[in-house]
C-alpha positions as CSV (number, residue, x, y, z in Angstrom):
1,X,0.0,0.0,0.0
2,X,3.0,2.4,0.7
3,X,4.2,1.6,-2.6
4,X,1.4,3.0,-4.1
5,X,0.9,5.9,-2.0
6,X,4.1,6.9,-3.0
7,X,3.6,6.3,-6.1
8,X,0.7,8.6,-6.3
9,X,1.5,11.6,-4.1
10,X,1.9,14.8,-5.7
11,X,2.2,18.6,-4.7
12,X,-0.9,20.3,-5.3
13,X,1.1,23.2,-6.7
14,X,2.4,21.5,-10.3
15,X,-1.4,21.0,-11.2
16,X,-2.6,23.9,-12.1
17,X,-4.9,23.1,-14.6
18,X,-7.5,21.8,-12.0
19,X,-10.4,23.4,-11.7
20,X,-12.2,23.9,-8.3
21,X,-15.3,22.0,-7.4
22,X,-15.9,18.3,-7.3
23,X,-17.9,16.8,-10.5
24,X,-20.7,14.0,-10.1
25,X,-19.8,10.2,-10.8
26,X,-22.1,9.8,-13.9
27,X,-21.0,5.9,-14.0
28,X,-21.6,5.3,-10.0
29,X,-18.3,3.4,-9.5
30,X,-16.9,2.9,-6.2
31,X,-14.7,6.2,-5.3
32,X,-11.2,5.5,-3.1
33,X,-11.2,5.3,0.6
34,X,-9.2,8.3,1.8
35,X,-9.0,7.2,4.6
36,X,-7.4,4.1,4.2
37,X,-4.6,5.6,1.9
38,X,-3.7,9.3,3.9
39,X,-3.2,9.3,7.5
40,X,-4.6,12.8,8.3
41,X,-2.5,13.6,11.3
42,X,0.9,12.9,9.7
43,X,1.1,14.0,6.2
44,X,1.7,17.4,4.8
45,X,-1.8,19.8,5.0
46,X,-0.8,20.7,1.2
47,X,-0.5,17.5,-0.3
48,X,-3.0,15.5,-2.1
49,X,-3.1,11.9,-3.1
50,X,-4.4,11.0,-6.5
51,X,-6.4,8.0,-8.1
52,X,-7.7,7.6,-11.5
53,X,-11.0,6.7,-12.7
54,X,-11.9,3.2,-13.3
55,X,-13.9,3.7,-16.2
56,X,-13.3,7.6,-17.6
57,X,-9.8,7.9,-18.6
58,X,-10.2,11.8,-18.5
59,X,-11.1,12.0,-15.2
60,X,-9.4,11.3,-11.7
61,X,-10.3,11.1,-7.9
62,X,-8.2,13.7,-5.6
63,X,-8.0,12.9,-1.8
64,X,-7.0,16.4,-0.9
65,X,-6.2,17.5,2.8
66,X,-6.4,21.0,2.7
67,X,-10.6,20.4,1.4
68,X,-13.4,21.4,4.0
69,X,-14.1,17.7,4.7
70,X,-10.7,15.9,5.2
71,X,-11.3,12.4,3.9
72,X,-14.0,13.3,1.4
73,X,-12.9,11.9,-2.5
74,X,-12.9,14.4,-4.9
75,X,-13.7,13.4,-8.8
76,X,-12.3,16.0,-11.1
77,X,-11.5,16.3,-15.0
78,X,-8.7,16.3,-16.7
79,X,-8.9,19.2,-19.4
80,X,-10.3,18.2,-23.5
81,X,-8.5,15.5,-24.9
82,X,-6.3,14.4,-22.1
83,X,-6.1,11.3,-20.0
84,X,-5.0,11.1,-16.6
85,X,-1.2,9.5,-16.2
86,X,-0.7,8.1,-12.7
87,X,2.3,6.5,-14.1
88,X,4.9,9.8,-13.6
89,X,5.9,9.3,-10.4
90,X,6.1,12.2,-8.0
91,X,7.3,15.0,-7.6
92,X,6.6,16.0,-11.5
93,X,3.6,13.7,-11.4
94,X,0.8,12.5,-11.8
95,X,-0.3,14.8,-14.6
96,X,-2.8,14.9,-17.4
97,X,-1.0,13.7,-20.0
98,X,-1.5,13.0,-23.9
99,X,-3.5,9.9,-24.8
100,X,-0.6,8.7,-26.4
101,X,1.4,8.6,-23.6
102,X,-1.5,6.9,-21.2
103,X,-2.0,3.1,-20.8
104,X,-6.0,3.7,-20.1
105,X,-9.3,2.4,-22.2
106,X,-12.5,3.4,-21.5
107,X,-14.4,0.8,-20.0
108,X,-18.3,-0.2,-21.0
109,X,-21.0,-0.4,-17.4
110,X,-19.7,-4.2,-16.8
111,X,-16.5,-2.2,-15.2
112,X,-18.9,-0.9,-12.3
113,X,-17.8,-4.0,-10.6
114,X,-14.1,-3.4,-10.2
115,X,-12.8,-1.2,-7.1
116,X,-11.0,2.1,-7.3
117,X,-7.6,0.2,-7.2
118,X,-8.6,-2.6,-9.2
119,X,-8.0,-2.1,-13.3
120,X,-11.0,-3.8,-15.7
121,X,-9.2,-5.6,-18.5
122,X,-11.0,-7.5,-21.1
123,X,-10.8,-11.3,-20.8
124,X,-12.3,-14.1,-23.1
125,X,-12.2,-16.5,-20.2
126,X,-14.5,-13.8,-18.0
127,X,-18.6,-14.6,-18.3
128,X,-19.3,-11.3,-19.4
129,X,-15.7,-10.9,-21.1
130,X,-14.0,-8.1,-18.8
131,X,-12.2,-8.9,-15.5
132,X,-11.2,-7.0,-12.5
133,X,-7.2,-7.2,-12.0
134,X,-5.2,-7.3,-9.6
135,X,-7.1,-9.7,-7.4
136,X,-6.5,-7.9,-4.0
137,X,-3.7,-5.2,-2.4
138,X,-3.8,-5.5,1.2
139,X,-5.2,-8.7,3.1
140,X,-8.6,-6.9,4.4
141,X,-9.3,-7.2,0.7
142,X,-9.5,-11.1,0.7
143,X,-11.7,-11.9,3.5
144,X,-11.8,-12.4,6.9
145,X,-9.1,-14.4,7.4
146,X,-7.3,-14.3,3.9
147,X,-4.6,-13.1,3.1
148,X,-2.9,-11.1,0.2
149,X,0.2,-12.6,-1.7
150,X,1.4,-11.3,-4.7
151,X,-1.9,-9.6,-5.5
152,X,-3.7,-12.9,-5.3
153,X,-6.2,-13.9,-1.9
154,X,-4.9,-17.2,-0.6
155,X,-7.4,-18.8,1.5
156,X,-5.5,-19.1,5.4
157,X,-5.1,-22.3,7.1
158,X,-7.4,-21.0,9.8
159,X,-9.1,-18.0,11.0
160,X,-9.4,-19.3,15.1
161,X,-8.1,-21.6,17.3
162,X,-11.3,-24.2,16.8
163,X,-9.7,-24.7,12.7
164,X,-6.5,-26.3,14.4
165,X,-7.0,-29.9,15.9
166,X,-4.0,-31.4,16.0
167,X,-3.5,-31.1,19.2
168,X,-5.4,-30.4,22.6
169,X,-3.7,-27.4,23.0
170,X,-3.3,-25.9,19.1
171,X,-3.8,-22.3,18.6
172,X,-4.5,-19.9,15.4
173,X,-2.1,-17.2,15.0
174,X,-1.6,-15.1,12.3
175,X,-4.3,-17.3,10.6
176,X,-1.8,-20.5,10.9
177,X,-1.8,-23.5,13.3
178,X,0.6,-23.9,15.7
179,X,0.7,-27.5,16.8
180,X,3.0,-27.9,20.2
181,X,5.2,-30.2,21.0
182,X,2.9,-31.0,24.2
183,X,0.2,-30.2,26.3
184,X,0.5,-32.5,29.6
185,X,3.5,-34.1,30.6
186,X,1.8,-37.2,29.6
187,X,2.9,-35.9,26.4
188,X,6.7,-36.1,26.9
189,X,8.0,-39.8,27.1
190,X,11.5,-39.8,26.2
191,X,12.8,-39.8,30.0
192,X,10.9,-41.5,33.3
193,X,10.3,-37.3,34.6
194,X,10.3,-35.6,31.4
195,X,7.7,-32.8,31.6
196,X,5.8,-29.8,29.1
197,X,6.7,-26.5,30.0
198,X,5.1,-23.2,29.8
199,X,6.5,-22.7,26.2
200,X,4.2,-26.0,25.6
201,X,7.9,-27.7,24.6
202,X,9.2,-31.4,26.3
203,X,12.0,-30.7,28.8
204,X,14.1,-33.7,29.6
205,X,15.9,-33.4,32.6
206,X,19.8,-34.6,32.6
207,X,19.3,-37.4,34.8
208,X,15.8,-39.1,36.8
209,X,17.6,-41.7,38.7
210,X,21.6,-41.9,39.7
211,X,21.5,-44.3,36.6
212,X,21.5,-41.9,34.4
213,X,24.7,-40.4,35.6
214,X,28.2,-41.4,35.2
215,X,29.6,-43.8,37.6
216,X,31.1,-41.5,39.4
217,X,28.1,-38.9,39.6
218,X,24.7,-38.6,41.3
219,X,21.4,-37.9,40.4
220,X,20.5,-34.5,42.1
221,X,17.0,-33.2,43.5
222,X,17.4,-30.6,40.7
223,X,17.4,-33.4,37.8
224,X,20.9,-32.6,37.6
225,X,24.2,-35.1,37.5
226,X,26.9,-33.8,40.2
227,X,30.1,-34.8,40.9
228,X,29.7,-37.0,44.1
229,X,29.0,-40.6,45.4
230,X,25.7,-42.6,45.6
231,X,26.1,-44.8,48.2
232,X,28.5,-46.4,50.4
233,X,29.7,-48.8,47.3
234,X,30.7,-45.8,45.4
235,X,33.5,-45.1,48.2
236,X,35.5,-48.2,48.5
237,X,38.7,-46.4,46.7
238,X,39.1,-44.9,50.1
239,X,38.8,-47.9,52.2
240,X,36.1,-50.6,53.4
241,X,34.9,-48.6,56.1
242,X,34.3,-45.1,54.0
243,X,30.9,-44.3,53.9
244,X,28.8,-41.8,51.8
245,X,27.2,-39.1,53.7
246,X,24.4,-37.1,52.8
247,X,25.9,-34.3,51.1
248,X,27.4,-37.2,48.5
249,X,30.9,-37.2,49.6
250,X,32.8,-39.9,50.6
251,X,34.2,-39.9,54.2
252,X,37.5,-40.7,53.8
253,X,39.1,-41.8,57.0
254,X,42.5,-42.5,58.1
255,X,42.7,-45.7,58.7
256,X,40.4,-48.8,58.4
257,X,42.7,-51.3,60.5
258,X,46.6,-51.2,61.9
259,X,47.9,-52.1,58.4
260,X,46.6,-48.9,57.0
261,X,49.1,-46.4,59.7
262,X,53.0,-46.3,59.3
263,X,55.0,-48.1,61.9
264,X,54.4,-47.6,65.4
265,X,50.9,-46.3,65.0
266,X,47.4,-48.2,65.9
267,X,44.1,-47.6,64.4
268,X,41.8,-46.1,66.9
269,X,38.1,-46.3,67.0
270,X,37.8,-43.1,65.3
271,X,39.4,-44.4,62.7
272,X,42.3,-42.6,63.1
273,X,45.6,-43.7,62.9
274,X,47.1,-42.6,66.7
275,X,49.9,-41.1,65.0
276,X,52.8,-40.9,67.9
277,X,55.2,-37.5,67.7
278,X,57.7,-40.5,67.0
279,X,58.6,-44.2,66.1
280,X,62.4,-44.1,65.7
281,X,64.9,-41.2,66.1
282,X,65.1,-40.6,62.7
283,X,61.0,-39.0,63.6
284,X,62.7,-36.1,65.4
285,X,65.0,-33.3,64.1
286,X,68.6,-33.4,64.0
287,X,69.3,-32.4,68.0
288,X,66.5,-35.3,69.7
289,X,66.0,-38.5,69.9
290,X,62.8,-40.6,70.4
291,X,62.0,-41.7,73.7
292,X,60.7,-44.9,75.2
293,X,57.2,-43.1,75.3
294,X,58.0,-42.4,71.4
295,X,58.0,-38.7,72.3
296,X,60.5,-36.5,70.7
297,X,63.1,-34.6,73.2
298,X,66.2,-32.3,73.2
299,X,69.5,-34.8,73.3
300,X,71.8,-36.7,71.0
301,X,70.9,-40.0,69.8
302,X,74.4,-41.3,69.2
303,X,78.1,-40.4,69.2
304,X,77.7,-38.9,65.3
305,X,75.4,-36.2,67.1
306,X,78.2,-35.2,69.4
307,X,80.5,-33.9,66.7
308,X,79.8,-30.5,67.6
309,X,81.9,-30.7,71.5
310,X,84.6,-32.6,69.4
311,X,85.7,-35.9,67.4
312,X,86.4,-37.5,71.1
313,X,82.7,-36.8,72.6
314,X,80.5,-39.3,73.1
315,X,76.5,-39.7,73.6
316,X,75.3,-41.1,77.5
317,X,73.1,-43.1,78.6
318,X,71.0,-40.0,79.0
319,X,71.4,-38.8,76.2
320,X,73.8,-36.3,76.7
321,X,76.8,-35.7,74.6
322,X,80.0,-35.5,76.9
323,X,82.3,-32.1,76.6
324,X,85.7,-32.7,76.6
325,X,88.1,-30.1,76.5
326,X,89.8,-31.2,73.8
327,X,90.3,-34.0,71.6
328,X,93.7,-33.2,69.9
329,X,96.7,-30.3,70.5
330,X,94.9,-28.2,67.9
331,X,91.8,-27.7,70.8
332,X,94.2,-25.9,73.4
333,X,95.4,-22.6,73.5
334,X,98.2,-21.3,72.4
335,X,101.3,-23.1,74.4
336,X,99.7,-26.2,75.4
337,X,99.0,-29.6,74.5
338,X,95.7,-32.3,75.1
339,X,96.9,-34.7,77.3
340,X,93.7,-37.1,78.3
341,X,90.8,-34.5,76.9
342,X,92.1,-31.8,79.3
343,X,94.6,-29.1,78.0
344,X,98.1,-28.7,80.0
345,X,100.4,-25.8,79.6
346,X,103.9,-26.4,78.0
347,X,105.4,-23.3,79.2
348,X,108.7,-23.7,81.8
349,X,107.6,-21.7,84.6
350,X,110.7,-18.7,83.8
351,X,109.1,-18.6,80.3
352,X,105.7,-17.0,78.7
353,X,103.5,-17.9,76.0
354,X,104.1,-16.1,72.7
355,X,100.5,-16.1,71.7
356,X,100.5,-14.5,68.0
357,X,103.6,-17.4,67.0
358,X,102.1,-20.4,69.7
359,X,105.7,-20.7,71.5
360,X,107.1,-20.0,74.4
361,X,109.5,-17.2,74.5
362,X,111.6,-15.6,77.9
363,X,110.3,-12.2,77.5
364,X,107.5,-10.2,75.5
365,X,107.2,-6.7,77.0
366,X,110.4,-6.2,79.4
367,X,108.0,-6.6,82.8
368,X,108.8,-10.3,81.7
369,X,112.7,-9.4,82.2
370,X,114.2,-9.1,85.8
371,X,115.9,-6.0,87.5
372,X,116.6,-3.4,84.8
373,X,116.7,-6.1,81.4
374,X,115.1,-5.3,78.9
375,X,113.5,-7.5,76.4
376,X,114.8,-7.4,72.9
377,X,113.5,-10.2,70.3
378,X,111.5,-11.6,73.4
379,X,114.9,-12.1,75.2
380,X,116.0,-10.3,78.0
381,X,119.1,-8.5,77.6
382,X,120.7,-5.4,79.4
383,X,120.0,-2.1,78.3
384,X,122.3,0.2,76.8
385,X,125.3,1.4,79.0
386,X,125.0,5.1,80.0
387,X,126.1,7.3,77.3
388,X,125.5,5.0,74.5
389,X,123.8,6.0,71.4
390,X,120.2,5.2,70.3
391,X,117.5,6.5,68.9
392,X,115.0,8.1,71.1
393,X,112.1,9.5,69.1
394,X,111.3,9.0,65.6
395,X,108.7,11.5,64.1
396,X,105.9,11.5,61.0
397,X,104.1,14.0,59.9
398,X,101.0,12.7,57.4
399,X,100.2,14.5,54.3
400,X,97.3,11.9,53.3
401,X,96.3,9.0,54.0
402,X,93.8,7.5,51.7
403,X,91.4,4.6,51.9
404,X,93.1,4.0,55.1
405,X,91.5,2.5,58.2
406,X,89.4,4.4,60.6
407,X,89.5,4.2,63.8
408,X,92.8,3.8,66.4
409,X,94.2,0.3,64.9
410,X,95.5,2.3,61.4
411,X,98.6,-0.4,60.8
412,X,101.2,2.3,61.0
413,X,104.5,2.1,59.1
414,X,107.4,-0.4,60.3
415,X,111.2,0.6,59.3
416,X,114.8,-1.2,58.7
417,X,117.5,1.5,59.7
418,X,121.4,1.0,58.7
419,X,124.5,2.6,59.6
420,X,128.0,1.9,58.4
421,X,130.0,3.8,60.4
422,X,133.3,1.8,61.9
423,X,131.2,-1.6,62.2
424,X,127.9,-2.0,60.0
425,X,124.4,-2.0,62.6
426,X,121.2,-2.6,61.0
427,X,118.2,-3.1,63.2
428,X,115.1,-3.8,62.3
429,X,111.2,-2.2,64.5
430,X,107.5,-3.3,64.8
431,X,104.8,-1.4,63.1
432,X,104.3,1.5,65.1
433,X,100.7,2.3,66.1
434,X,99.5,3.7,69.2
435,X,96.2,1.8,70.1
436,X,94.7,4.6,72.1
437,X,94.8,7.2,69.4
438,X,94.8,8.0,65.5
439,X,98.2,8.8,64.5
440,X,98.1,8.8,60.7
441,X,94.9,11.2,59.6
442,X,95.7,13.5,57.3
443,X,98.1,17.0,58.3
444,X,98.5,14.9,62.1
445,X,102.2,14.5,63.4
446,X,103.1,11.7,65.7
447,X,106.3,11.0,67.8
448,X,107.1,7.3,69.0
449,X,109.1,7.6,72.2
450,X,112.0,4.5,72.7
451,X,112.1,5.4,76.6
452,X,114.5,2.8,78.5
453,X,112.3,3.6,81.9
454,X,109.6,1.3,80.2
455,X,107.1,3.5,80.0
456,X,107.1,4.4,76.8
457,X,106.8,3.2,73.0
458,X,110.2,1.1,73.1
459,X,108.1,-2.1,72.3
460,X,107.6,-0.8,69.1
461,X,111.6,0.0,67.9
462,X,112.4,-3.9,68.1
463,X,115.6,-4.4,67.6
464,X,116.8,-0.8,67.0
465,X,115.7,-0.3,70.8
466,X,119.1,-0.8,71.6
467,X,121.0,-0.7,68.2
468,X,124.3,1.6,68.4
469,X,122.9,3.6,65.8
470,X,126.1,6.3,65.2
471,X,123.7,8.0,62.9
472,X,121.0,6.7,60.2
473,X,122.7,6.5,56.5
474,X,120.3,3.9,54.9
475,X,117.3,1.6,55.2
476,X,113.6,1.2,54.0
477,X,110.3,1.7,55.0
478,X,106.7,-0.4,54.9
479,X,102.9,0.8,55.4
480,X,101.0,-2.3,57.2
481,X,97.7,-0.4,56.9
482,X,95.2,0.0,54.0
483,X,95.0,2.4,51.4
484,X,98.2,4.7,50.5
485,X,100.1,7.2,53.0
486,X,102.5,9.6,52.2
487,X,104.9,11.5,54.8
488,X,104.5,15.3,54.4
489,X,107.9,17.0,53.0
490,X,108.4,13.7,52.3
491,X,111.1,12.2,55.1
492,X,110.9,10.6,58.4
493,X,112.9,12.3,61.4
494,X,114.9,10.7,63.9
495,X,116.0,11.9,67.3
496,X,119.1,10.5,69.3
497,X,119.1,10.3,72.9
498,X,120.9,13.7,74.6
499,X,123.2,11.8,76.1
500,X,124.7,11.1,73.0
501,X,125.2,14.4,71.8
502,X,123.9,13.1,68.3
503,X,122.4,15.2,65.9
504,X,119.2,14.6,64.5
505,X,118.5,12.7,61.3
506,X,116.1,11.8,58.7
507,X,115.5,9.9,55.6
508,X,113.7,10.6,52.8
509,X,110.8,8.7,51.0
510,X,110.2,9.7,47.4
511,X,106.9,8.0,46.7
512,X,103.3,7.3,48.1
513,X,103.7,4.4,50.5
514,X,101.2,1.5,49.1
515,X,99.2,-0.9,51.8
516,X,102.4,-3.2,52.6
517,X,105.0,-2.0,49.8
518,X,108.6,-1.7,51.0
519,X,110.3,1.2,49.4
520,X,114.1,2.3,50.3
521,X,115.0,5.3,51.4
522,X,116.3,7.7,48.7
523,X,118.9,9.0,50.8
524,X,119.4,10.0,54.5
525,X,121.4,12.9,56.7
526,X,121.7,15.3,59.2
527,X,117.8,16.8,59.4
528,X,119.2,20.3,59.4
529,X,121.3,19.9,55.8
530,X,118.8,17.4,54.1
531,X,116.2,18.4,52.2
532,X,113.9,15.6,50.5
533,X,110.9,17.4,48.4
């Protein structure tokens, strides 16, 4: 119907050879519905909707909105000698149009029987020789019930629900049967509690008994197959006396009898193995040992768990490891020896235990030495005769002292010092490092006393504690600490004892002293003559 609507629609405007006023229907054939064909409400107040005549190929109907009675057909003429042309299409059409250029006859009265939308052809097959074409338009035009299909009524298969008996429940819709699949679950066989749903379609459920599961599934109270046991034969996988409880799971106990707990364990009632803290030592960790009550406890197990106090311990009766004090020398201290587990000095009663070399020496500071001795190499020996020569200070000053330690314990510098003179001396000192103070930071000076009285730094000088050092005319020097140091003006200064009359000396070092690096001296003098930068 839209088709043709729009097929027939036409501005008012591109007529204007109509004339006003509505003619009479001299051959009383049906006029057009307007109604039916222009919804009133929506369209365009200026537009009009055009028909032709069924029998007067001059004239046409108009069903024109903007007319005094909306709805009302109009029949007008087309001017002398022209047919109406509903075939241009709008906008430029339909117009009246040469007869040449019009697919229209007149028709004789027998054409009163056709509708507006109908055309009246002649046909030899037709009773009175002229037929109405097409059949129909819309469905309303075939009936009742019928419908429309390609301009032809088809009869429908029914026109209410009483036309459709193929089943109890069929209905008519759209004037076809629809036949459901059921109407009562008596209807739907293919399972034991199949059943017809509100869509009138079978619903088989997954499962109606637990036979319809898999073996290892059960038949819910939804229909439904669930993971899950049965009943108590479903469960034997974990043991004869596992049962299936009401929520479909298998109890799954610990034990059924003695053979099914490790070792020392029993089955109890519960069916639970009684599972003791221990059944042989190997149960506890590495430092117990399993009881008679098979409990573990703190305590060795055997003589291998003793190694810890020593190769020699052993593991008691109560289960305690024995602690000797030693099993070999290497147990004992420094200057003694394992004699029967227990560590025994070997130290003579005049000597004392060097502890940094493990022997026994006569003498490390000289409060080991009797009367006035002093001890020199960790022997005691007298000290120099008044008036003798030695050196009695020796001075640093730092520059810089990289990387070096922090702290008191720095490693200090140790030094070889030679003099030829009438017979050649060379002595040899410790590192020197006070341990109560930081003598090497950068810009600091230090002085290391070699005082006779023992109350001093003359631990440090070793052997040159009692050298006869004439003077200083060669030797070498050794940092014992970390990171570089290097002496400011580049020399070390020694000091003689007054009694001597000596005059001072020092030695020069040419290079930055590397973290246990022996470099010679370049040269060495009198401090007031020698110059080392």
């Amino acid at each position: 119907r839209m088709l043709l609507l729009q097929a027939l629609s036409v501005i008012v405007s591109i007529l204007p050879l109509f004339c006003s006023g509505c003619m009479v229907d001299e051959y009383n054939t049906t006029p057009p519905d307007c109604n039916e064909w222009v919804n009133w409400v929506e369209v365009d107040r200026n537009e009009a909707f055009l028909f032709p005549h069924m029998r007067d190929c001059n004239l046409y109907w108009m069903c024109e909105p903007h007319t005094e009675e909306y709805g009302k057909p109009c029949l007008r003429p087309c001017p002398a000698g022209l047919f109406f042309n509903p075939d241009i299409a709008p906008p430029m059409g339909p117009v009246c149009d040469w007869p040449r250029n019009v697919k229209c006859n007149n028709t004789p009265d027998v054409c009163n029987k056709c509708d507006y939308w109908q055309t009246c052809v002649e046909d030899p097959n037709s009773p009175d020789g002229w037929t109405c074409t097409p059949d129909c338009m819309v469905d309303e035009q075939c009936g009742d019930c019928g419908s429309c299909v390609s301009n032809q009524c088809v009869a429908s298969e029914c026109c209410d629900d009483s036309d459709c008996t193929a089943s109890a429940c069929s209905t008519c819709a759209d004037n076809q049967c629809f036949n459901p699949e059921c109407c009562t679950d008596d209807d739907c066989g293919a399972m034991s509690c199949s059943t017809c749903g509100a869509d009138s379609q079978c619903h088989d459920p997954e499962c109606c008994a637990h036979t319809d599961c898999q073996a290892d599934e059960y038949c819910t109270d939804n229909n439904e197959c669930a993971q899950g046991c049965r009943d108590d034969a479903a469960c034997s996988e974990f043991g004869d006396c596992s049962t299936c409880g009401a929520d479909n799971v298998c109890s799954q106990p610990e034990c059924c009898n003695n053979n099914d707990c490790d070792s020392c364990s029993v089955c109890m009632g519960d069916n639970t193995c009684s599972n003791p803290e221990c059944c042989t030592h190997t149960d506890c960790q590495d430092d117990e040992y399993c009881t008679d009550n098979d409990e573990c406890a703190k305590g060795c197990r055997d003589d291998a768990s003793c190694s810890q106090f020593g190769a020699c311990s052993t593991c008691g009766a109560d289960n305690v490891c024995s602690q000797p004090e030693c099993c070999a020398d290497a147990d004992c201290p420094a200057c003694s020896s394992c004699n029967g587990n227990q560590c025994e000095a070997t130290c003579k009663d005049e000597e004392v235990c060097f502890e940094e070399e493990d022997r026994c020496v006569e003498c490390i500071v000289d409060s080991d030495c009797e009367s006035t001795d002093i001890c020199q190499d960790h022997e005691c020996v007298d000290p120099p005769k008044p008036g003798g020569t030695y050196v009695r200070f020796i001075k640093f000053t730092t520059e810089s002292c990289d990387d070096c330690a922090t702290g008191n314990e720095e490693g200090g510098p140790k030094l070889t010092l030679e003099f030829e003179g009438s017979n050649h001396v060379s002595c040899e000192t410790k590192n020197f490092d006070h341990e109560y103070a930081a003598d090497f930071a950068s810009g600091n000076s230090v002085s290391f006393d070699n005082d006779h009285e023992g109350s001093g730094d003359g631990e440090m000088f070793g052997t040159c504690r009692s050298a006869g050092l004439n003077g200083i005319d060669g030797g070498s020097i050794t940092w014992t600490g970390p990171g570089t140091w290097k002496l400011q003006d580049n020399k070390a200064v020694f000091e003689f004892n007054k009694e001597s009359n000596q005059a001072d000396y020092a030695c020069c070092v040419d290079q930055t002293l590397e973290s246990f690096k022996t470099v010679t001296f370049s040269r060495c003098g009198k401090n007031s003559s020698i110059i080392c930068n």
